[in-house]
C-alpha positions as CSV (number, residue, x, y, z in Angstrom):
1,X,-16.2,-2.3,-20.7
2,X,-12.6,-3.8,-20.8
3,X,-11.2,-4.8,-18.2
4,X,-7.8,-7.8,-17.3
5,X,-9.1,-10.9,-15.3
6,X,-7.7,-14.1,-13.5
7,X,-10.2,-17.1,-14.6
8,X,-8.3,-19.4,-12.6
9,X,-5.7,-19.4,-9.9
10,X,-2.2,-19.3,-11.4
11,X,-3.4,-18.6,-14.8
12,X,-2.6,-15.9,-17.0
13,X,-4.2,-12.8,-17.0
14,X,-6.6,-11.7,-20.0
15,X,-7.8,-8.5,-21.0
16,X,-11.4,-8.7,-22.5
17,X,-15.1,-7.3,-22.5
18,X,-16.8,-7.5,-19.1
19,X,-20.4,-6.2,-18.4
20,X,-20.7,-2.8,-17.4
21,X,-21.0,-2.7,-13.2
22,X,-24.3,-1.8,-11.5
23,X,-23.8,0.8,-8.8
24,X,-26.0,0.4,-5.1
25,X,-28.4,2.7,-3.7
26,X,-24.7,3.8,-1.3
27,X,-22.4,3.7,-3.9
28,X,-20.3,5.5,-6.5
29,X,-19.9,4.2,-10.0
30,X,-16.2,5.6,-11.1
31,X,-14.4,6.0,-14.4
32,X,-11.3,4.6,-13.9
33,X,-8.1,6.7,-15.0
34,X,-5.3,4.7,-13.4
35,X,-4.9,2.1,-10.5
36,X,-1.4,0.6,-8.9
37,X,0.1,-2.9,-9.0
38,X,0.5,-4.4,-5.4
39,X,2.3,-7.4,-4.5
40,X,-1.0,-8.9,-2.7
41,X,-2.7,-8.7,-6.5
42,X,0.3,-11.7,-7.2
43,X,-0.4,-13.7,-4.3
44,X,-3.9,-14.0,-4.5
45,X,-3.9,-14.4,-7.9
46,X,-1.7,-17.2,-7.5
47,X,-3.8,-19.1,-5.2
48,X,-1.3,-19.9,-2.7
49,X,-3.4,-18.4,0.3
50,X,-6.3,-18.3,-1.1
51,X,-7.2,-19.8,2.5
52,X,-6.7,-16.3,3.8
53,X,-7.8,-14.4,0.3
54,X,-10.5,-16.4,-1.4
55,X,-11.8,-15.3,-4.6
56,X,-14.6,-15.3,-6.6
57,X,-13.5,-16.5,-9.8
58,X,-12.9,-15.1,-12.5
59,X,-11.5,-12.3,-10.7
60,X,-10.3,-8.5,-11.7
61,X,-7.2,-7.3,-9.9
62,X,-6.3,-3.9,-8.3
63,X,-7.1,-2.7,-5.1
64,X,-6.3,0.6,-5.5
65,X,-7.7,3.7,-8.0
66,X,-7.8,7.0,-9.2
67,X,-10.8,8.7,-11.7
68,X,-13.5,10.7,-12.2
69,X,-16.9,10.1,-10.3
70,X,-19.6,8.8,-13.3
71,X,-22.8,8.1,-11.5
72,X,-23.7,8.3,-7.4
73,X,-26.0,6.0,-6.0
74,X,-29.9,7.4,-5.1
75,X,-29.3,7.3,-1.2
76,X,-28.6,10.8,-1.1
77,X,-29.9,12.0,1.7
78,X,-27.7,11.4,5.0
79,X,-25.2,9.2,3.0
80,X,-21.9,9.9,2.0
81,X,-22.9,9.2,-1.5
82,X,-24.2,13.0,-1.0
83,X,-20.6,14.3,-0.6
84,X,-20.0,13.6,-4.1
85,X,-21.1,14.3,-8.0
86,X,-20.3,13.3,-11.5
87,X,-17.1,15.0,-12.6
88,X,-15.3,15.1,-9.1
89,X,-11.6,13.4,-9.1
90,X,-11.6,10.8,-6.7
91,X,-8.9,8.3,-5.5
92,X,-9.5,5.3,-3.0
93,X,-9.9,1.6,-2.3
94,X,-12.2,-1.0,-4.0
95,X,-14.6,-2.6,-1.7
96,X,-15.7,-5.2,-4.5
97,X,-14.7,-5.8,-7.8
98,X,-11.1,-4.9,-8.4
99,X,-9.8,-2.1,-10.8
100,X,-8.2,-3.1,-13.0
101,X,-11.2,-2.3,-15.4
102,X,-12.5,0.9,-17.0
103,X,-15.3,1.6,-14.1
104,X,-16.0,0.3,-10.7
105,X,-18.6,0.4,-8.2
106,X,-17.4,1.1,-5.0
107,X,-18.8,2.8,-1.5
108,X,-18.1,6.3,-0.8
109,X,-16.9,5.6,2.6
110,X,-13.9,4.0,0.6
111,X,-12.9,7.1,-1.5
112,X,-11.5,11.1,-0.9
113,X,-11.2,13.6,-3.5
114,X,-8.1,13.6,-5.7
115,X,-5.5,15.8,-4.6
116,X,-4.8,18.5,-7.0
117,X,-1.6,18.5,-7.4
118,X,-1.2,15.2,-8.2
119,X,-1.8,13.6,-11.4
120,X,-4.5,10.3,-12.0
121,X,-1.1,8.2,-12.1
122,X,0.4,9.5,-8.7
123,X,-2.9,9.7,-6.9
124,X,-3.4,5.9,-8.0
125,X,-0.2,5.1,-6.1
126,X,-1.1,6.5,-3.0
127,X,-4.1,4.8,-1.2
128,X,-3.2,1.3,-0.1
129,X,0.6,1.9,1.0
130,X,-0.2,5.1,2.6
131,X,-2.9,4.2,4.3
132,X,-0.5,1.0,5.6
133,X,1.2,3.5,6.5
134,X,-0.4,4.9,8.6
135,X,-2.4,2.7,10.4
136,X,0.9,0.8,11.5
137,X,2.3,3.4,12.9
138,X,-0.5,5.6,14.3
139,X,-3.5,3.5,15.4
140,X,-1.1,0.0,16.0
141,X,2.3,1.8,16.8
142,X,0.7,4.8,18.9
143,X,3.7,6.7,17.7
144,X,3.7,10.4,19.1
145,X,6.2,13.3,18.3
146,X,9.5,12.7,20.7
147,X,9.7,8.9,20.2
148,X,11.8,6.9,18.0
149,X,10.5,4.4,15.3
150,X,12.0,1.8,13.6
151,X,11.1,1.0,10.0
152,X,12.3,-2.1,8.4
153,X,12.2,-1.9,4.6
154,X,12.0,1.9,4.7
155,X,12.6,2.1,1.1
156,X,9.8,0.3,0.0
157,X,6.3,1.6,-1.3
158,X,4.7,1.5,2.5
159,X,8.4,2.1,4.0
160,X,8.4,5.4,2.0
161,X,5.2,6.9,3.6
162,X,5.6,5.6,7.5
163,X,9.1,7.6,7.2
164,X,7.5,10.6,5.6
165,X,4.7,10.4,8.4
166,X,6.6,9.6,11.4
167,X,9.3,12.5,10.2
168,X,6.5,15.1,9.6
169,X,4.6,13.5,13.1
170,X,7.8,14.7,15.0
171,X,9.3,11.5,15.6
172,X,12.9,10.6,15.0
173,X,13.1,8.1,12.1
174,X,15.3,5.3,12.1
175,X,15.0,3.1,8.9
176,X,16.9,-0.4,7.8
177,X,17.3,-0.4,3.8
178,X,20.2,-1.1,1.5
179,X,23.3,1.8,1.4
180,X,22.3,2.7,-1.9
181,X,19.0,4.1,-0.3
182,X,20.6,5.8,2.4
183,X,20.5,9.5,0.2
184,X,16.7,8.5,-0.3
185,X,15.4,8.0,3.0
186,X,17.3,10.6,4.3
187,X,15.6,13.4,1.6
188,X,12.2,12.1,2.8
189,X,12.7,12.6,6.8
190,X,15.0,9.7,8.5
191,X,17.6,10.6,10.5
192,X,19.1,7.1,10.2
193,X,19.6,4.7,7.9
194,X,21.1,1.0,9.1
195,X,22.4,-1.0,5.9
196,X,20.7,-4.0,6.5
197,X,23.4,-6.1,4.6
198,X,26.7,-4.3,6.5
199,X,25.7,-4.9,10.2
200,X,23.0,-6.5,12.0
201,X,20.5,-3.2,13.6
202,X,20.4,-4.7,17.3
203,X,24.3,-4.5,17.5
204,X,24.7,-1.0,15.8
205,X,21.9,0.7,17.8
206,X,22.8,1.9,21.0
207,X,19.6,2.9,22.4
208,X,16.3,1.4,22.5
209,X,13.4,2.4,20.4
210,X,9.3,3.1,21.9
211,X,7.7,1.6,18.3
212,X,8.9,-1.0,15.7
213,X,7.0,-0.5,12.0
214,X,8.6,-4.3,10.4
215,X,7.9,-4.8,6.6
216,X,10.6,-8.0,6.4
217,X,9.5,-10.3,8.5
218,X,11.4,-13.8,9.2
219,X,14.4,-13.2,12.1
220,X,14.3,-9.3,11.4
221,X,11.2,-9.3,13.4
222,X,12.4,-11.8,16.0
223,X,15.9,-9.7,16.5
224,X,13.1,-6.6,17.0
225,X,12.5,-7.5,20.4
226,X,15.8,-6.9,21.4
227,X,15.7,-3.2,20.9
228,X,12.6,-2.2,21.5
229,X,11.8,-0.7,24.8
230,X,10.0,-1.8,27.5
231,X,6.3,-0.9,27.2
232,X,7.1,-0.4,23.1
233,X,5.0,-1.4,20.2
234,X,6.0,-4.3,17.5
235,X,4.0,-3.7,14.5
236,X,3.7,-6.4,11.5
237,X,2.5,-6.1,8.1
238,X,3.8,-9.3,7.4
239,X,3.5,-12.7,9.8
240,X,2.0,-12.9,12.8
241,X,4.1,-11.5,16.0
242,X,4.8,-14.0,18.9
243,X,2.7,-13.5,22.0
244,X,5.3,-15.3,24.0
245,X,8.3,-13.2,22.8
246,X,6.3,-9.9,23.2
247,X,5.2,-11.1,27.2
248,X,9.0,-11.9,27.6
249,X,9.7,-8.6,26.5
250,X,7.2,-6.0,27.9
251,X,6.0,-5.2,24.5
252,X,2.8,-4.9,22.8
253,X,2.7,-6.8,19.0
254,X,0.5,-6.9,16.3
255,X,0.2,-8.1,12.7
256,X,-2.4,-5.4,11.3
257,X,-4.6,-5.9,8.3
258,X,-5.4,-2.8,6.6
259,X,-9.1,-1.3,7.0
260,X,-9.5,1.2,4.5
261,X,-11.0,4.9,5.3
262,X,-12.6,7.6,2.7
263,X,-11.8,10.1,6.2
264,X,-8.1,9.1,6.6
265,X,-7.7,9.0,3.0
266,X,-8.8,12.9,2.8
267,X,-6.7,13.7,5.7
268,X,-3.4,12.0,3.8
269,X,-4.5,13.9,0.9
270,X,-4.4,17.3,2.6
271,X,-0.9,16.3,3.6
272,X,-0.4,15.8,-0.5
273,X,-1.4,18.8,-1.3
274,X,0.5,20.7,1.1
275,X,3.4,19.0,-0.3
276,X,4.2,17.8,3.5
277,X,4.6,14.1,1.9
278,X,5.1,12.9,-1.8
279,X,3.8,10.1,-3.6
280,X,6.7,8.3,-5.8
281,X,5.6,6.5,-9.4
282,X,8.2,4.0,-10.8
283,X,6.9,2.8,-13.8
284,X,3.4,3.7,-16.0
285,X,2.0,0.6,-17.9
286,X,-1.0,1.0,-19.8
287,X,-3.9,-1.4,-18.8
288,X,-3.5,-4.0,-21.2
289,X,0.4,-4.2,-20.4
290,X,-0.4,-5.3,-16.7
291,X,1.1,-9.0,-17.7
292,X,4.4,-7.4,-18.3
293,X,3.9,-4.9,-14.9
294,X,3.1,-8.3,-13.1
295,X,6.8,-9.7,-14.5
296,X,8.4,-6.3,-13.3
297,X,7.1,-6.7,-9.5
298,X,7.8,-10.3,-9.6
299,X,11.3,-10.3,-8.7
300,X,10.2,-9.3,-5.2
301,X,8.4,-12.8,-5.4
302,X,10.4,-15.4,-6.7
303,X,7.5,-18.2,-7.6
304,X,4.6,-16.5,-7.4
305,X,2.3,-16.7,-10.3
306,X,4.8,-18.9,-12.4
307,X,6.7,-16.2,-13.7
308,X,10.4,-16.0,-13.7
309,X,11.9,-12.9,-12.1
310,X,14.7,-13.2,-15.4
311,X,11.8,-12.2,-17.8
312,X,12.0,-9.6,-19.4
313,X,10.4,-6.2,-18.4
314,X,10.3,-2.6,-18.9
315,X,13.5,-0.5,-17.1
316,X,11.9,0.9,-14.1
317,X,13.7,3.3,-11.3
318,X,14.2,2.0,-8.1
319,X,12.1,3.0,-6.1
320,X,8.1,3.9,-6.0
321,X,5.1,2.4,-7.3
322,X,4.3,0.5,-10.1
323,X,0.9,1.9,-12.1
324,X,-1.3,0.9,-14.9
325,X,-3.3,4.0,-17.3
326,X,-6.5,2.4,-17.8
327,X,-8.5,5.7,-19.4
């Protein structure tokens, strides 16, 4: 099968002939239609934390899919392997080998059926930054319907989804973004949007907030403390949050990690397919482009994998995932 590789850290990605992959007794072998382009692809590709993300080199990218079940594993009898059978549109996380390739082997726990509403190319979009999502917001944020939130970086591709969840959830949505994303967020469920580059949030808000969902990082999350209220919940998907500031404070913090689920997956799906919450596709590469979708996310990290964030690259809208067509 083909499939795009990093033999080394920092080098350049090839697209070649890889042995087909051999599917467990608990596992799903799937044909891949499409999977998405995430920023952590670029860093651990690049080796500069691969203390945190070791690889196994050479490596395939892509930690994130869409496709058609091929094969199920023989433990079919009390495994979740059962729920499934060849032909069935699935979406999901990789719990191995990457997917950037034409199949993967990966557990059913990890999967949910494909929403059908939504094509291979939107569906591929949707697992890791929804599931981020949710899971900061939810299970670390304890959000409930009647409380404020706080989203920094509300336009991004995880951003998007905590506003659509926390807006359908009940809550009232607060969000920090540029102005041009103000019409945006708003259409997806904030109530407010803070131009992050006009006036500094802790000065323009005048009450306090019960959870805080930070994307940025750096002194954003340090000025979080200020307006969160007391018994509240930091959330961080990006550095570590400061047990001292958090004591000072009242709060509770957390940097969260995402652990994928095939349950919460389905549950987000249902919300797809009711057309509760959208997913949102900038650009479609196909597979053996995914050196030229790696120079159009690199601009949001200047550095990383020795590309300049100057290169050329495809015109892409502003928001929304980047995804590669791999069938």
């Amino acid at each position: 099968m083909k499939a795009i590789r990093v033999l080394e850290y920092g080098g350049q990605l090839v697209f070649n002939d890889v042995p087909m992959p051999t599917i467990a007794r608990d596992e799903i072998l799937v044909e891949i239609k499409s999977t998405a382009v995430n920023h952590l692809d670029l860093v651990e590709a690049s080796g500069t934390a691969r203390q945190i993300f070791p690889l196994d080199l050479p490596w395939i990218p892509g930690h994130e899919f869409s496709g058609v079940v091929d094969q199920i594993g023989s433990d079919v009898i009390g495994s979740d392997v059962a729920a499934y059978a060849p032909g069935d549109a699935v979406f999901g996380t990789t719990t191995g080998m990457g997917a950037y390739a034409e199949y993967l082997a990966v557990k059913a726990a990890a999967i949910a059926r494909k929403p059908s509403n939504l094509s291979f190319e939107e569906a591929a979009s949707v697992p890791v930054a929804s599931q981020t999502a949710w899971e900061g917001i939810f299970t670390h944020g304890h959000l409930e319907k009647g409380q404020t939130i706080l989203i920094h970086g509300g336009a991004g591709a995880v951003g998007a989804y905590a506003v659509q969840l926390a807006s359908h959830a009940g809550a009232t949505v607060i969000a920090t973004a540029s102005g041009g994303d103000e019409a945006y967020l708003n259409s997806i469920g904030a109530s407010r949007v803070i131009d992050y580059r006009e006036g500094r949030f802790e000065k323009v808000l005048r009450e306090k907030v019960d959870v805080v969902f930070d994307l940025v990082g750096g002194d954003t999350q340090q000025r979080s403390f200020l307006i969160l209220k007391e018994g509240g919940h930091l959330v961080s998907a990006t550095q570590p949050v400061s047990q001292e500031e958090t004591a000072k404070h009242r709060v509770s913090g957390v940097m969260m990690r995402l652990a994928p689920s095939g349950d919460r997956l389905g549950r987000i799906a249902q919300l797809l397919e009711e057309g509760t919450i959208r997913p949102d596709v900038a650009t479609v590469y196909a597979l053996h482009d995914a050196a030229q979708a790696w120079k159009d996310i690199v601009e949001n990290l200047p550095g990383v994998h020795g590309m300049s964030p100057t290169g050329p690259g495809a015109a892409r809208r502003k928001h929304g995932k980047i995804v590669l067509r791999v069938a």
